[in-house]
N, CA and C atoms of all chains as a GROMACS GRO file, in nm:
protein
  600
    1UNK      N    1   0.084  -0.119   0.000
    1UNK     CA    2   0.000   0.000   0.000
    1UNK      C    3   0.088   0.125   0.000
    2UNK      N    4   0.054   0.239  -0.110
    2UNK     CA    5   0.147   0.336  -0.075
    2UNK      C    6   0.115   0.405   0.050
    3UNK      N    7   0.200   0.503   0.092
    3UNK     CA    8   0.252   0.604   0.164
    3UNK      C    9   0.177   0.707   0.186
    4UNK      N   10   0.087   0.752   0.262
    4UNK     CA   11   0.057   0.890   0.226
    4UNK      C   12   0.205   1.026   0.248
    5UNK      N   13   0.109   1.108   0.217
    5UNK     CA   14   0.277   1.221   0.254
    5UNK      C   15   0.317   1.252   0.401
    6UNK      N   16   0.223   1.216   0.453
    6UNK     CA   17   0.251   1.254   0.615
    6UNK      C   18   0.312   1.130   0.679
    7UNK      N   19   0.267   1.011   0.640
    7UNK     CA   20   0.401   0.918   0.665
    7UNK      C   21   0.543   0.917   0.580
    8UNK      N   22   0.543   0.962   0.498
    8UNK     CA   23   0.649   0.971   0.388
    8UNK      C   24   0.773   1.082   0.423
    9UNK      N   25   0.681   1.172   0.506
    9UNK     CA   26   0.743   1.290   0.601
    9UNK      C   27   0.858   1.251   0.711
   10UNK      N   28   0.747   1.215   0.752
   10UNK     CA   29   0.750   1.140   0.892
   10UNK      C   30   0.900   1.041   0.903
   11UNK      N   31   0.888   0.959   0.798
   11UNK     CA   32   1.047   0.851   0.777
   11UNK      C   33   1.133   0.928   0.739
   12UNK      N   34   1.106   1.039   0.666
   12UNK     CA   35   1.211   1.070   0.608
   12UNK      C   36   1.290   1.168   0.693
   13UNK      N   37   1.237   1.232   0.782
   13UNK     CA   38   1.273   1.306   0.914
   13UNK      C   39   1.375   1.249   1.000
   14UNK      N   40   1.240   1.102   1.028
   14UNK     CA   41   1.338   1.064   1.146
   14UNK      C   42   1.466   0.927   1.114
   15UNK      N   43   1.601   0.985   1.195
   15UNK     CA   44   1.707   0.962   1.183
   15UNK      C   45   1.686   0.815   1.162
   16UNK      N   46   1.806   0.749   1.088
   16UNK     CA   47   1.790   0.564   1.099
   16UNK      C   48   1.859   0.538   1.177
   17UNK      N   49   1.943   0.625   1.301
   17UNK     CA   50   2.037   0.545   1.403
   17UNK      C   51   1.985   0.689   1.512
   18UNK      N   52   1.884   0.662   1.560
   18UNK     CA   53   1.841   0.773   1.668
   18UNK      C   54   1.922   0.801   1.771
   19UNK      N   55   1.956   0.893   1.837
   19UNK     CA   56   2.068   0.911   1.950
   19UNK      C   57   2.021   0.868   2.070
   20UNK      N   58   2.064   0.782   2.129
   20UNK     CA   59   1.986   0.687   2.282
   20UNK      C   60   2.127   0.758   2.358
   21UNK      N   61   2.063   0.797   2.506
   21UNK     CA   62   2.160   0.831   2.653
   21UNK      C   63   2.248   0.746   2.594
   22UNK      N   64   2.237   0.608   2.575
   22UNK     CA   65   2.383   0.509   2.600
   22UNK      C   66   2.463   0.587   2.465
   23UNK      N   67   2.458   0.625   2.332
   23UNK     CA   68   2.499   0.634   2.255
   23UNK      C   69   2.584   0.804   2.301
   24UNK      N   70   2.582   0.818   2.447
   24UNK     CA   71   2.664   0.969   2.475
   24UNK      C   72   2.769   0.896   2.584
   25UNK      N   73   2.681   0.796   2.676
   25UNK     CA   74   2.740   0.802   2.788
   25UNK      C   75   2.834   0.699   2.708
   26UNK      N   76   2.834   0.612   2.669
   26UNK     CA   77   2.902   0.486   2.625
   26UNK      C   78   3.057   0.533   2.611
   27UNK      N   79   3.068   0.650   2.455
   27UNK     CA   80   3.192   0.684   2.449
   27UNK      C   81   3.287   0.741   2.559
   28UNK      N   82   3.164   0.802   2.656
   28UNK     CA   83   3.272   0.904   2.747
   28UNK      C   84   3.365   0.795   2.859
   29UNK      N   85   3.253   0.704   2.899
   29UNK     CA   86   3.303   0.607   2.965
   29UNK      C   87   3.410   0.542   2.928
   30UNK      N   88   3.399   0.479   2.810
   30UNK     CA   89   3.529   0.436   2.706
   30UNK      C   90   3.601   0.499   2.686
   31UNK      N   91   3.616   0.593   2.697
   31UNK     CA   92   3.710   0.773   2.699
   31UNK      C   93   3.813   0.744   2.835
   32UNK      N   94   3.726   0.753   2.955
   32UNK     CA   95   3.759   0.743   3.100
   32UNK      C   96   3.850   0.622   3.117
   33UNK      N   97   3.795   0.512   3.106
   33UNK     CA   98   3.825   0.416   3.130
   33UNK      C   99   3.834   0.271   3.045
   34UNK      N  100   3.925   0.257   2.954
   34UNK     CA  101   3.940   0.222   2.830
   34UNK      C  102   3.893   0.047   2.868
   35UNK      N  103   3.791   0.044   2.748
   35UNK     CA  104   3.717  -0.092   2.721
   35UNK      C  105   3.552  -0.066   2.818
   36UNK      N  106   3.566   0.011   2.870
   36UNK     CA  107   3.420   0.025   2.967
   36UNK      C  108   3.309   0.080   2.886
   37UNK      N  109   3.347   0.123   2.797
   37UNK     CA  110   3.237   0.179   2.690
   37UNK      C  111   3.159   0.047   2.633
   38UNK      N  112   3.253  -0.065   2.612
   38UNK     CA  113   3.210  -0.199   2.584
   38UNK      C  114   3.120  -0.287   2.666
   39UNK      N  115   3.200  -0.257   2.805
   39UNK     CA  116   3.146  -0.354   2.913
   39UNK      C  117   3.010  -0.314   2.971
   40UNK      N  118   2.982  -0.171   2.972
   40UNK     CA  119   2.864  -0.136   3.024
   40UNK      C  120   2.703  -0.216   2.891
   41UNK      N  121   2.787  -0.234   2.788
   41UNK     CA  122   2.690  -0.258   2.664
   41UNK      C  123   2.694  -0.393   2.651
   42UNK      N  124   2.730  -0.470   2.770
   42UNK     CA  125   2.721  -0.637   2.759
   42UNK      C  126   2.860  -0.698   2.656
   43UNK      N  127   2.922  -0.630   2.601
   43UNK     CA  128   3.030  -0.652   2.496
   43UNK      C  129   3.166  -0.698   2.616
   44UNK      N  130   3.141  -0.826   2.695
   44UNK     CA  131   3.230  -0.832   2.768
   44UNK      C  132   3.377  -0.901   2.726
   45UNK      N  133   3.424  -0.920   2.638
   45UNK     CA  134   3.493  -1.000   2.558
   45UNK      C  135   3.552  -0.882   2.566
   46UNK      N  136   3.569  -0.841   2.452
   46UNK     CA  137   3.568  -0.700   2.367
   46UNK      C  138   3.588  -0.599   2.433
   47UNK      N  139   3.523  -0.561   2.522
   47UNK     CA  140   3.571  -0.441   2.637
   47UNK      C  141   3.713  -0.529   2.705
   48UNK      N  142   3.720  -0.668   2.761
   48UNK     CA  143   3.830  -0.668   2.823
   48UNK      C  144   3.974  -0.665   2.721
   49UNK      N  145   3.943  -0.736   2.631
   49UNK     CA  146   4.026  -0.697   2.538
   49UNK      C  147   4.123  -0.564   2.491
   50UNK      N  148   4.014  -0.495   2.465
   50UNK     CA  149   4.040  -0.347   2.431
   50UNK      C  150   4.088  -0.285   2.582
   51UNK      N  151   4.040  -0.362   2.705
   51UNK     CA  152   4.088  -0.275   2.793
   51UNK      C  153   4.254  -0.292   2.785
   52UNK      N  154   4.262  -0.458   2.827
   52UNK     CA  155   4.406  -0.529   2.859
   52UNK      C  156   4.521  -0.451   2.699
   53UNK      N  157   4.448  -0.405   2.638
   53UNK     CA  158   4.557  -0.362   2.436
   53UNK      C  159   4.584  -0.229   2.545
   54UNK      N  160   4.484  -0.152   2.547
   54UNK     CA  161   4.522   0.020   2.580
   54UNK      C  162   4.599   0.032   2.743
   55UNK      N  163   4.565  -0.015   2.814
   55UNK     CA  164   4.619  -0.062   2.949
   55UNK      C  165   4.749  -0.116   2.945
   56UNK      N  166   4.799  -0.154   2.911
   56UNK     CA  167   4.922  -0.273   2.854
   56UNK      C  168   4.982  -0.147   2.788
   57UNK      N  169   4.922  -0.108   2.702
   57UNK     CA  170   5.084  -0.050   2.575
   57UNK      C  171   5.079   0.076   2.662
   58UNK      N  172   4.987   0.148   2.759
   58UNK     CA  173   4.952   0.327   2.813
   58UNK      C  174   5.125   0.225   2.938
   59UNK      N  175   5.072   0.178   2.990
   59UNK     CA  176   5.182   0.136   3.112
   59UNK      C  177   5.365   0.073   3.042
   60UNK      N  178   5.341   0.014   2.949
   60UNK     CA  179   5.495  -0.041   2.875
   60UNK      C  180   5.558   0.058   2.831
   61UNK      N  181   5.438   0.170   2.773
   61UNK     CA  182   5.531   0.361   2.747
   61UNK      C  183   5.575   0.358   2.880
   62UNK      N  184   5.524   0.369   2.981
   62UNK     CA  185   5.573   0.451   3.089
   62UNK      C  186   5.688   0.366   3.135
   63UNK      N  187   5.668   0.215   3.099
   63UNK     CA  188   5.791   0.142   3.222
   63UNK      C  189   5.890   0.189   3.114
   64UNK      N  190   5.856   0.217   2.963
   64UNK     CA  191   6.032   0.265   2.877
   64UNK      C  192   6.060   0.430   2.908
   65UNK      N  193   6.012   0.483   3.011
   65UNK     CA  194   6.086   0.580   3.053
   65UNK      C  195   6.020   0.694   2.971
   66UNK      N  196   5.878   0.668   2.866
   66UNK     CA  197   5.814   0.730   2.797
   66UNK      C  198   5.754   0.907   2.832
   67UNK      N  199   5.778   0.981   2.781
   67UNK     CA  200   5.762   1.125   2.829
   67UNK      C  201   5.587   1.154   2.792
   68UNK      N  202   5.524   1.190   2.907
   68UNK     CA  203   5.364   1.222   2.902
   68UNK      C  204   5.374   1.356   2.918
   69UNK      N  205   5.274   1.444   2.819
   69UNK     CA  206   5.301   1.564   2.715
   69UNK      C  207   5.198   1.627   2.856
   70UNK      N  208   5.209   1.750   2.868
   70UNK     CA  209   5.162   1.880   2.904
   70UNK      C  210   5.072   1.940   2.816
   71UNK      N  211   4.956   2.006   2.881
   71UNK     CA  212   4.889   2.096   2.758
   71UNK      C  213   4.952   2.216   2.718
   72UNK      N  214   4.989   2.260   2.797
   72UNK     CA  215   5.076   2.390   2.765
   72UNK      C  216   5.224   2.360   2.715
   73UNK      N  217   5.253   2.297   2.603
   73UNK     CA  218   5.385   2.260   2.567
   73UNK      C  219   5.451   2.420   2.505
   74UNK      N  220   5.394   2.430   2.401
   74UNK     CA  221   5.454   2.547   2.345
   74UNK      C  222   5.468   2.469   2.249
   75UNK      N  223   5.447   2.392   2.203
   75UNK     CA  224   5.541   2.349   2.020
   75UNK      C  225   5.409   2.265   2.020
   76UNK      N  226   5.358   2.277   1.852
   76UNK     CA  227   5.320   2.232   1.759
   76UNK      C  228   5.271   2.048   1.797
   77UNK      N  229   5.427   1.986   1.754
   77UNK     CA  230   5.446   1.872   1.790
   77UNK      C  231   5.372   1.819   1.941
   78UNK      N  232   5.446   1.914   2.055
   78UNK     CA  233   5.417   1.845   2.159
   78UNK      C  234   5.274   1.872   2.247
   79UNK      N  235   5.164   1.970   2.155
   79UNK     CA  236   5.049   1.961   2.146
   79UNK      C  237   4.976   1.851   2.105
   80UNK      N  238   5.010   1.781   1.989
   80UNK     CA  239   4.967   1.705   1.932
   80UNK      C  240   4.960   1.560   2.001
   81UNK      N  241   5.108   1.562   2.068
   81UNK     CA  242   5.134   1.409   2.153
   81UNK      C  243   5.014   1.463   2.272
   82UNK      N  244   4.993   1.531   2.332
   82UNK     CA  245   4.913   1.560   2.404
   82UNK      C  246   4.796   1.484   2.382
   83UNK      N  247   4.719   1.558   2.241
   83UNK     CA  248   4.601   1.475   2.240
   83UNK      C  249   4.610   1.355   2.229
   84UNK      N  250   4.706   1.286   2.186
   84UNK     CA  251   4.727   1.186   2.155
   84UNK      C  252   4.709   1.080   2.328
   85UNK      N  253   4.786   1.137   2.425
   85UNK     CA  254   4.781   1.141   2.558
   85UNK      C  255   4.699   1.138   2.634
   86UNK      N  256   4.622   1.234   2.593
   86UNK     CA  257   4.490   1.228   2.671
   86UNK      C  258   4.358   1.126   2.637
   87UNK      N  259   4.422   1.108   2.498
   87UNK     CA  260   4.318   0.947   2.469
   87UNK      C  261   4.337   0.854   2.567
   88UNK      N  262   4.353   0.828   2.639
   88UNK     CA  263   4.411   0.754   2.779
   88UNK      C  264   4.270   0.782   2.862
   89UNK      N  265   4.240   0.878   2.890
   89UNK     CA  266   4.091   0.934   2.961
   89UNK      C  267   4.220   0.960   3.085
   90UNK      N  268   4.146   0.842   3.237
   90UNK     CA  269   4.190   0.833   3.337
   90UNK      C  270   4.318   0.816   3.385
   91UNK      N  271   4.351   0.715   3.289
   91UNK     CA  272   4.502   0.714   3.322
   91UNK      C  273   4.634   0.790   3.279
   92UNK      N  274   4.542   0.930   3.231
   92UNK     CA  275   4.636   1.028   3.144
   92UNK      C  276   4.654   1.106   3.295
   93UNK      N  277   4.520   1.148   3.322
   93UNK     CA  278   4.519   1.251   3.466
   93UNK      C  279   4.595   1.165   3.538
   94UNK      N  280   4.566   1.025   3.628
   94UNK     CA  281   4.631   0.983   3.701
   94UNK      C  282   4.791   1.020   3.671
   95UNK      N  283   4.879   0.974   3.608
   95UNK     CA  284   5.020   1.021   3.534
   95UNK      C  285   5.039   1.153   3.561
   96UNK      N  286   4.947   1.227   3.551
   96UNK     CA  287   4.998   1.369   3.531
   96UNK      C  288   4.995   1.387   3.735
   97UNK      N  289   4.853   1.358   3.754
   97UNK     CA  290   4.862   1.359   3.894
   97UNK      C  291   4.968   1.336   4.007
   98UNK      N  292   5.002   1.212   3.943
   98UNK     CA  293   5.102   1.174   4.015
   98UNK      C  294   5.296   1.215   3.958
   99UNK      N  295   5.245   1.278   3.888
   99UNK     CA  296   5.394   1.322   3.818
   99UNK      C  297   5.495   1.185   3.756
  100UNK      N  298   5.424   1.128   3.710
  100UNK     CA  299   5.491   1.020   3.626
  100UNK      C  300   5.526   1.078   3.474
  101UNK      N  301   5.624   0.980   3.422
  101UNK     CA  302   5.661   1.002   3.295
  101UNK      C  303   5.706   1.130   3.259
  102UNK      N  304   5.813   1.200   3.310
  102UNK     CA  305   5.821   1.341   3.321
  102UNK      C  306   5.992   1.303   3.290
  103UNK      N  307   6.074   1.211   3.262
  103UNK     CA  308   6.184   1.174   3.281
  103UNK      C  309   6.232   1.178   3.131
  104UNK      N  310   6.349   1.257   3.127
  104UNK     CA  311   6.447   1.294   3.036
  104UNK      C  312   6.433   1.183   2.961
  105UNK      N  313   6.453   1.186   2.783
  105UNK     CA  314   6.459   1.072   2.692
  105UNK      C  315   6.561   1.004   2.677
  106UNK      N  316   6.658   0.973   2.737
  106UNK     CA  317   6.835   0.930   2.793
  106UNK      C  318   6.853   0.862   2.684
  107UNK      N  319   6.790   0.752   2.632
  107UNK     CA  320   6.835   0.627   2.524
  107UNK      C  321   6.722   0.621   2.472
  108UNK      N  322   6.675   0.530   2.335
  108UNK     CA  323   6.627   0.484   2.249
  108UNK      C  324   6.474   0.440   2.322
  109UNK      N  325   6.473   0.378   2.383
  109UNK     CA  326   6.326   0.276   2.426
  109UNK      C  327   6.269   0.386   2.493
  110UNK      N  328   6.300   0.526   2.514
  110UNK     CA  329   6.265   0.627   2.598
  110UNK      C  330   6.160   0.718   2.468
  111UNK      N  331   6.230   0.686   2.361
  111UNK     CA  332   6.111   0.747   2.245
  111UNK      C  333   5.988   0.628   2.235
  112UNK      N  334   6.047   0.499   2.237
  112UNK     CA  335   5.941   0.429   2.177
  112UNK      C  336   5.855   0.437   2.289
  113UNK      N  337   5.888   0.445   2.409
  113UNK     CA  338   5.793   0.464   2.514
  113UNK      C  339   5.680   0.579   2.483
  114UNK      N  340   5.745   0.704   2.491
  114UNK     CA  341   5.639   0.811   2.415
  114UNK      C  342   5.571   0.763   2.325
  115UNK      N  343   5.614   0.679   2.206
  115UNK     CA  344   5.509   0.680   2.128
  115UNK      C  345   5.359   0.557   2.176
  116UNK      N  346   5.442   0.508   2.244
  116UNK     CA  347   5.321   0.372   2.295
  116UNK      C  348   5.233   0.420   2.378
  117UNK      N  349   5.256   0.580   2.426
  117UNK     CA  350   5.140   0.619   2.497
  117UNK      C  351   5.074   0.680   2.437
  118UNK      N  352   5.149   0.754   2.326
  118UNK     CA  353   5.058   0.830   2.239
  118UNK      C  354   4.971   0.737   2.154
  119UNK      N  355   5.025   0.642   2.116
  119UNK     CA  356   4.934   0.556   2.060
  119UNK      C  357   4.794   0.472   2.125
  120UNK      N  358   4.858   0.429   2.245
  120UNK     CA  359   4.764   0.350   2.390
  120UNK      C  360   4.636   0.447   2.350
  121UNK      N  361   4.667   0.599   2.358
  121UNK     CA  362   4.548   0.715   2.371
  121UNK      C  363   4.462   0.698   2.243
  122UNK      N  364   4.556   0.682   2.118
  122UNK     CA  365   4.476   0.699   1.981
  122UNK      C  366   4.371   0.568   1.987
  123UNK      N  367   4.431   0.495   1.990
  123UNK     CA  368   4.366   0.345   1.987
  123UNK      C  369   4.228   0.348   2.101
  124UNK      N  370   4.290   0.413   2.213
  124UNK     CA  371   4.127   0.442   2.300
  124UNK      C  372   4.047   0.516   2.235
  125UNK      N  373   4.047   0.608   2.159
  125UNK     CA  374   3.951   0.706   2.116
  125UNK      C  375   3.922   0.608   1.980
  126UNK      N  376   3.986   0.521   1.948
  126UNK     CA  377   3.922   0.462   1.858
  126UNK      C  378   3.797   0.346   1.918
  127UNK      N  379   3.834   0.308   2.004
  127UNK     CA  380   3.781   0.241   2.099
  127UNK      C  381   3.638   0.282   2.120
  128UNK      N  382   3.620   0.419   2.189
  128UNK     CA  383   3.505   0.514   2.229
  128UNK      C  384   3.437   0.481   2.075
  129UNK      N  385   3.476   0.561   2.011
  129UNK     CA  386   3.406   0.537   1.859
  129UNK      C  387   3.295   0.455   1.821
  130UNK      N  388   3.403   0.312   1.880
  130UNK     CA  389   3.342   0.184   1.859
  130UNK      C  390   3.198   0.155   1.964
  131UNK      N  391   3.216   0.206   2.092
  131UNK     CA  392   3.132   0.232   2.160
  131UNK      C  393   3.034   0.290   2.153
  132UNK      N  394   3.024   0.418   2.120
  132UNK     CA  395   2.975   0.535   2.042
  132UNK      C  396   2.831   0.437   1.933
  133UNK      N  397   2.897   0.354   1.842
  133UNK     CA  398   2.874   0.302   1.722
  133UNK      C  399   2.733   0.173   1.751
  134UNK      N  400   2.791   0.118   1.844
  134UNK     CA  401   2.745  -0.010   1.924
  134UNK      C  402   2.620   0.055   1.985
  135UNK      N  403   2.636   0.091   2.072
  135UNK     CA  404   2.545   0.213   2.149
  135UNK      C  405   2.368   0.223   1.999
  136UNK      N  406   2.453   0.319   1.906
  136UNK     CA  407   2.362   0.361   1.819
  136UNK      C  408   2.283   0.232   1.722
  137UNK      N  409   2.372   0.145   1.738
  137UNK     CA  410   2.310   0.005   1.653
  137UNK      C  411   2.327   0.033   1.510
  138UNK      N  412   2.493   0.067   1.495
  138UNK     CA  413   2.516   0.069   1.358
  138UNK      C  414   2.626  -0.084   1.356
  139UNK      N  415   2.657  -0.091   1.475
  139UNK     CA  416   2.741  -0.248   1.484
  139UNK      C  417   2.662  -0.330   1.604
  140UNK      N  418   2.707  -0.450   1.554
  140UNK     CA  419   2.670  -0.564   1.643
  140UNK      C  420   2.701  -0.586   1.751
  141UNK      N  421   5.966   0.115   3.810
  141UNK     CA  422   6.038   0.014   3.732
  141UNK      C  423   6.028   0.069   3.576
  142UNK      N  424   6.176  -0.017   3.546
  142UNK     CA  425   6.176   0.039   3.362
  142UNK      C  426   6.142  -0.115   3.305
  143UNK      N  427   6.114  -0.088   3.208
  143UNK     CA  428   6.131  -0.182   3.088
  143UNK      C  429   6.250  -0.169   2.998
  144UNK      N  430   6.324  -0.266   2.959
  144UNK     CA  431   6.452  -0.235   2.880
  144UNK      C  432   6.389  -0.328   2.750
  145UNK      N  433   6.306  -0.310   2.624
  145UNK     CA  434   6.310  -0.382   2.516
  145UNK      C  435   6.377  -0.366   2.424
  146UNK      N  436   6.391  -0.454   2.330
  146UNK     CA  437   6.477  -0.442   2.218
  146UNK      C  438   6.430  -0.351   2.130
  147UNK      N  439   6.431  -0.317   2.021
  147UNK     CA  440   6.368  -0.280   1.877
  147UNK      C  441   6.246  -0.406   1.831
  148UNK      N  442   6.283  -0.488   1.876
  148UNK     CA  443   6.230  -0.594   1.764
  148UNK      C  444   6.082  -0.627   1.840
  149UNK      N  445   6.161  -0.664   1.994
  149UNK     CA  446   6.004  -0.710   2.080
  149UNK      C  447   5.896  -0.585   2.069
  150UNK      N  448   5.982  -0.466   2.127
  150UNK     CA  449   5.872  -0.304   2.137
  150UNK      C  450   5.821  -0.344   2.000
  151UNK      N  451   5.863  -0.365   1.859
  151UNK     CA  452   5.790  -0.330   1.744
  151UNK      C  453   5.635  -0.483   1.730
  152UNK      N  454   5.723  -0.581   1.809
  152UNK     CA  455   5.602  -0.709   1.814
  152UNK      C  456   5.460  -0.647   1.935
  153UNK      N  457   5.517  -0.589   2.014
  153UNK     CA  458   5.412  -0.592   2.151
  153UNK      C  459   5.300  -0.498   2.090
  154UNK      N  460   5.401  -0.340   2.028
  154UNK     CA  461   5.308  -0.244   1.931
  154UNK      C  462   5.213  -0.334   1.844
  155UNK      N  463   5.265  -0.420   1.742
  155UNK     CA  464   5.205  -0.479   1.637
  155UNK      C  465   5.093  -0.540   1.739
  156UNK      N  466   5.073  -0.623   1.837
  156UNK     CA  467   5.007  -0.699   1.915
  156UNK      C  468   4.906  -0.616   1.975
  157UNK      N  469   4.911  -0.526   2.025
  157UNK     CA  470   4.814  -0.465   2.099
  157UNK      C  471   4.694  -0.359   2.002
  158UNK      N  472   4.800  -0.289   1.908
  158UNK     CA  473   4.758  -0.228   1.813
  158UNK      C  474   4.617  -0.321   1.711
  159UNK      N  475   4.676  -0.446   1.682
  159UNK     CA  476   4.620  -0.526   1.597
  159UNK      C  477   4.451  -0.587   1.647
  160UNK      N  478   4.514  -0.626   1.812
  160UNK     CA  479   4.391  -0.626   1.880
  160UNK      C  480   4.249  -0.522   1.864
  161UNK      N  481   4.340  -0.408   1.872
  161UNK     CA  482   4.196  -0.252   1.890
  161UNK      C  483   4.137  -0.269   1.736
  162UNK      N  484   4.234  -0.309   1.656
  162UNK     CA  485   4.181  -0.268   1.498
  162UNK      C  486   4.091  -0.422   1.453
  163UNK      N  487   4.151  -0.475   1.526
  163UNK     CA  488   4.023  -0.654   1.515
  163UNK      C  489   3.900  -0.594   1.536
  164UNK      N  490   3.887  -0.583   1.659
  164UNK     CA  491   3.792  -0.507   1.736
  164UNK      C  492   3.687  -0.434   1.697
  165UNK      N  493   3.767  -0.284   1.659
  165UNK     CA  494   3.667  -0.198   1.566
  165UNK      C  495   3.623  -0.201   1.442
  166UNK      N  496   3.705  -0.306   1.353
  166UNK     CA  497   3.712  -0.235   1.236
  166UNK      C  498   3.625  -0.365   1.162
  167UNK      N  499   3.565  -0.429   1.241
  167UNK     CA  500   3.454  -0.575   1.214
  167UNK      C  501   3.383  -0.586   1.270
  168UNK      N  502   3.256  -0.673   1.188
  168UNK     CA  503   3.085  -0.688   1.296
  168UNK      C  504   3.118  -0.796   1.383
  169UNK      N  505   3.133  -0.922   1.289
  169UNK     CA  506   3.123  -1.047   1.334
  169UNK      C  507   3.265  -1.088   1.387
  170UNK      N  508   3.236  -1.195   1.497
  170UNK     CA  509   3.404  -1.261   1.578
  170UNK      C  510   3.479  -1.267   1.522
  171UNK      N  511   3.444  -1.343   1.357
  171UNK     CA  512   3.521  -1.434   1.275
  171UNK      C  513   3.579  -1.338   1.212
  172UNK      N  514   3.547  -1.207   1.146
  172UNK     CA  515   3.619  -1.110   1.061
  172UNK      C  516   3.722  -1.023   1.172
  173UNK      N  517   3.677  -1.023   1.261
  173UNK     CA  518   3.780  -0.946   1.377
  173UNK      C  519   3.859  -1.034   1.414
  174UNK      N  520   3.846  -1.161   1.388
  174UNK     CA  521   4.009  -1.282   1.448
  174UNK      C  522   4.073  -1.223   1.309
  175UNK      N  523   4.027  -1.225   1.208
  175UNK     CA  524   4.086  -1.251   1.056
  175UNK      C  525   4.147  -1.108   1.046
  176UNK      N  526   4.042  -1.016   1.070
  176UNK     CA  527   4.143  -0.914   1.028
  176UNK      C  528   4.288  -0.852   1.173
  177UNK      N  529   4.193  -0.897   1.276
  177UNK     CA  530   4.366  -0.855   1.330
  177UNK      C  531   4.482  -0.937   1.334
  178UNK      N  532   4.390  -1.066   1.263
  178UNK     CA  533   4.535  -1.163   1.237
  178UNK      C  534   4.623  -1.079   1.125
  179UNK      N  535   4.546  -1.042   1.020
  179UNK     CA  536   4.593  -1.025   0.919
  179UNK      C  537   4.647  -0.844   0.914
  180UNK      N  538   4.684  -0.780   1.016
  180UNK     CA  539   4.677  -0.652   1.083
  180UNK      C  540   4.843  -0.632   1.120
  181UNK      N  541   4.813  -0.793   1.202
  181UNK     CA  542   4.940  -0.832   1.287
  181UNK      C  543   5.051  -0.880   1.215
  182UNK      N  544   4.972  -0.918   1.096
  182UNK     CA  545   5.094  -0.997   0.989
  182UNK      C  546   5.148  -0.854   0.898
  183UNK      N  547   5.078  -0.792   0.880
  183UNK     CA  548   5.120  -0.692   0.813
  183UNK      C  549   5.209  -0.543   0.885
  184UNK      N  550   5.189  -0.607   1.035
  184UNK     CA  551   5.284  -0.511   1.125
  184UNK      C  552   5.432  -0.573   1.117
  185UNK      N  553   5.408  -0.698   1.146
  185UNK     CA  554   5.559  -0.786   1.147
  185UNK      C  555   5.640  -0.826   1.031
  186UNK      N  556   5.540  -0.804   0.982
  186UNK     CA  557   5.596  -0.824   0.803
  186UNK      C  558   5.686  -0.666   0.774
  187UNK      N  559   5.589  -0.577   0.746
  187UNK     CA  560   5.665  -0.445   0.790
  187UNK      C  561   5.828  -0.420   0.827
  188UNK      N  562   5.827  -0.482   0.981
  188UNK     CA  563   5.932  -0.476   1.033
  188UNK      C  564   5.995  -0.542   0.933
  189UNK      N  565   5.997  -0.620   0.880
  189UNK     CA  566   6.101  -0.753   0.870
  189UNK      C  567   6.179  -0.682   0.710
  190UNK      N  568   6.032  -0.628   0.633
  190UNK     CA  569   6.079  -0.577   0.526
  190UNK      C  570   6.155  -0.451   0.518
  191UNK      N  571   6.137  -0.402   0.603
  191UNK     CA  572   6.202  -0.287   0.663
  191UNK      C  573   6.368  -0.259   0.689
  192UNK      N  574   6.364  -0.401   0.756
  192UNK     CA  575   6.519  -0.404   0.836
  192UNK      C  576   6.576  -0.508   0.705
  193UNK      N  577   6.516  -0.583   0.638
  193UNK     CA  578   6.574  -0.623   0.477
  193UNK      C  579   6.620  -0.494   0.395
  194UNK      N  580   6.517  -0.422   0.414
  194UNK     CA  581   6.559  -0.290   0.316
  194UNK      C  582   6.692  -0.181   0.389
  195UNK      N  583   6.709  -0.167   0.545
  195UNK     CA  584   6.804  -0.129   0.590
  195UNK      C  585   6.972  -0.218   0.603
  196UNK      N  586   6.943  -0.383   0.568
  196UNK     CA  587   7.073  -0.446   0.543
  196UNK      C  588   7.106  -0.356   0.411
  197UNK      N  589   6.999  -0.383   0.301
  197UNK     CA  590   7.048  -0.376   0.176
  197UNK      C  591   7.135  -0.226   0.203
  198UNK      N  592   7.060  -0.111   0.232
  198UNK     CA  593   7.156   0.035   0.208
  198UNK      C  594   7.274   0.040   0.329
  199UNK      N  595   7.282  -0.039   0.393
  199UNK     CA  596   7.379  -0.034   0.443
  199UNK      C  597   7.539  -0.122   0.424
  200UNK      N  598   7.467  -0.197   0.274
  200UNK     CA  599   7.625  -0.264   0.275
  200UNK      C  600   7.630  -0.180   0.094
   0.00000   0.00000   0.00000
């Protein structure tokens, strides 16, 4: 049967992935506390997973002596590791809180450290995303 | 405490953890997220390997 126009309206208005509370709170949580964006959504596999990847590489930067960025750097670059940093959520503040990772780059594993946190962070915000996504019922 | 890794392990643990998040997100079903971060992980270590082939070669 066709459509009249006021249903025809009507679909075409409303969104095909509507915004639900979980589809706000999900990412921030996953933000905070990496893989929890998962776990609150029954995705318990998958949240621990993603927790033990971002948890693991945010802490192996720091045991290589890895330098955690400041917002107020002054350079370009060390803005950028920042955000990169703060993809971490909680365990970026904690670090900063506690004045960790603040230690001169002396040798080699002292860069790769930096980058495994900057990355730990990217990979969480990819994470949230995924949460974000799940949430809205564009993934399974 | 520090960690002292090599080049080779830091570039496996990266490839490993990395490969995990991108299984993860970047697939619906279990089976395409084993496959693709298998195939994530092979292409991190492979990387390396072709990498440090291509740094013998300019260095002799």
């Amino acid at each position: 049967m066709a459509k009249t126009s006021t249903e025809k309206a009507a679909t075409a208005s409303a969104p095909e992935y509507p915004l639900t509370k979980m589809a706000i709170v999900a990412p921030i949580v996953g933000w905070l506390i990496p893989g929890a964006g998962h776990l609150i959504q029954k995705r318990y596999v998958r949240g621990i997973l993603l927790m033990v990847s971002v948890v693991a590489m945010f802490l192996i930067g720091l045991g290589m002596n890895g330098r955690v960025y400041g917002p107020n750097g002054g350079d370009i670059l060390e803005m950028l590791g920042f955000v990169g940093d703060l993809g971490s959520g909680a365990l970026y503040f904690l670090v900063r809180i506690m004045g960790w990772g603040q230690a001169a780059a002396a040798h080699a594993t002292a860069d790769y450290g930096k980058t495994f946190v900057i990355v730990a962070g990217l990979l969480n915000f990819i994470a949230a995303a995924d949460a974000h996504h799940i949430a809205l019922g564009k993934k399974p | 405490m520090t960690f002292t890794l090599s080049h080779f392990s830091a570039a496996v643990l990266f490839a490993l953890f990395a490969s995990v998040v991108f299984g993860i997100t970047q697939r619906n079903t279990t089976m395409e997220q084993i496959r693709y971060g298998l195939y994530c992980f092979g292409l991190f270590v492979g990387g390396v390997f072709a990498a440090g082939w291509v740094m013998w070669l300019l260095r002799r």
